[in-house]
Structure formats: C-alpha cells, structure tokens
N, C-alpha and C positions, 0 to 999 in steps of 0.2 A: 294270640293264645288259642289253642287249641284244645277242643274239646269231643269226649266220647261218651258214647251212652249204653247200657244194655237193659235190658228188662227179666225180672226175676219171677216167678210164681211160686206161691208156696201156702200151704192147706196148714190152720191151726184154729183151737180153739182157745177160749181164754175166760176169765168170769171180773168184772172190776167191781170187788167186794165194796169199795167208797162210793159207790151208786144207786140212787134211792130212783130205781127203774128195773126194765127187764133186761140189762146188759150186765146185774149183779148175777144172772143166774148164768152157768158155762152153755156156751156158746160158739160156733165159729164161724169164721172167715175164709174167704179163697182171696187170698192178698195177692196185690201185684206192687214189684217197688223197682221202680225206675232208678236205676246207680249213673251219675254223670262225674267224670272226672275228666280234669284239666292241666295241660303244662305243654311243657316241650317238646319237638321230637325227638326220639331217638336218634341221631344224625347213622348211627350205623347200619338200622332195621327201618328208619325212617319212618316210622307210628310212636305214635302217643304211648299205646303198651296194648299187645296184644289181645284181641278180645276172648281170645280162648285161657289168657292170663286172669283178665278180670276175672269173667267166668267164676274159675275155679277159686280167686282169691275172697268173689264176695260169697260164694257155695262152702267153702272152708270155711270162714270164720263166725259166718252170720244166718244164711240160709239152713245147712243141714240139721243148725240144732236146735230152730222154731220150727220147720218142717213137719208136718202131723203131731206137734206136741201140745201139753195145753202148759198155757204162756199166766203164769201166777203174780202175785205180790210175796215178796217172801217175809216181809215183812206185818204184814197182817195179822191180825189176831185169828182170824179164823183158818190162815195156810195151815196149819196145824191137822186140819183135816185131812191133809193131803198127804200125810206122813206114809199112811200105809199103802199107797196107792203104787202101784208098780207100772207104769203106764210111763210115756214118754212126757217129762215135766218140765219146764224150762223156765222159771225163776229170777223174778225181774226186781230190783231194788226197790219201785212203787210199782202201781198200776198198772198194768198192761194196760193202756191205752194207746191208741197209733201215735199218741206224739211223745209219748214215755219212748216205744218200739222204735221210731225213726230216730232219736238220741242214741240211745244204745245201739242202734245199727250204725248210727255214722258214726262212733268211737272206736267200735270193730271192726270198721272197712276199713278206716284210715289210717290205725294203726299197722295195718297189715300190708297198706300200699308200698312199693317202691318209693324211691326219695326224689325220684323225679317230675312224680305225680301226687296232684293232689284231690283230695274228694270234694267233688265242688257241690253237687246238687242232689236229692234223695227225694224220692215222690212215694209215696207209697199210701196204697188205696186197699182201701179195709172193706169197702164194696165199690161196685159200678160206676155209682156217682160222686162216694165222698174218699176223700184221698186228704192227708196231711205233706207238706213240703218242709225241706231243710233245706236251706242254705250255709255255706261255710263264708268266715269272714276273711276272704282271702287281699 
C-alpha cells in the first residue's frame, strides 16, 4: 500500500469558551496540518493521486474556510456575541480545539477524496511543539 503526504499552513484565531484559563479569551495560531492518504495506483497515471489534486481538494474543502477566520463554538451560550460581528467566522459544532479541528478536517477531506483513495493520517499543530494526530481505521 501506498502512501502520500503534503503539508498545509493556515493563520486563524479561535477562543474555547469551556476553558477556565487564557485560551478562553480569542487568540491565534499559525497551524500547520500534515494530510497523508493511502491506496492504489492509478495503473494509467501511475500515482496514488496527483499532488496538485490533493492540494486543491484539502484547500477546497477545509483550508480556505478556517484560513484567517476566527474558529467558534456555535453552540455556546456566549457565540451569541458574535452575531454582529462581520469579520470572517467559521463555526464548529463544540470547541475549537485542535482535536475538535482535526475531526472535522478528516470528515471534510475524506469526504471529498476520490474512491480510490483514502485518508489515512492528519497531524496538525497548533504551535511549534504541540500538534494533535488522527488516524483512520482503515
């Protein structure tokens, strides 16, 4: 089995209101999130799937629209503040926290992959040193 990797970067900020610290108050990141997927080759192109393919499929679905936004709970009592706010908002079912972020990024890659590949591994680092992992149960 074969396997491909690329690396993504992308600037947002975020606040996890369920946090009795200073990562309750908004704040941001320079994320970096490592996408690895796995399968067959193409026997006619002879690659896994283009990397200019990935690219664009994990920038479509995932990247362009946490990209310089601020990443919420839309469920929270206090999102409510956020109502008048005209600024780029991106609105997560709980917490913005990177292991909330990396869940929701591997349902949006994967769903968007071709059927020959699959999304095997997701690394994504919220700073320098700390970084959360997914794996798929393939």
């Amino acid at each position: 089995m074969l396997s491909i990797s690329k690396k993504f970067r992308f600037e947002a900020a975020h606040a996890i209101f369920n946090y009795n610290g200073p990562c309750k108050n908004i704040h941001g990141h320079s994320y970096i999130l490592w996408v690895s997927i796995q399968g067959q080759k193409d026997p006619e192109t002879q690659m896994l799937l283009d990397f200019k393919l990935l690219k664009n499929i994990v920038e479509d679905n995932f990247v362009k629209q946490v990209d310089h936004a601020i990443m919420l709970n839309k469920n929270h009592p206090e999102s409510n503040l956020f109502t008048d706010y005209t600024g780029k908002t991106y609105w997560l079912e709980g917490e913005p926290t990177a292991e909330n972020l990396i869940e929701h990024a591997a349902n949006l890659i994967q769903n968007a992959l071709p059927n020959n590949v699959k999304l095997s591994k997701l690394k994504l680092y919220e700073t320098e040193s700390s970084y959360v992992e997914w794996e798929a149960d393939l």
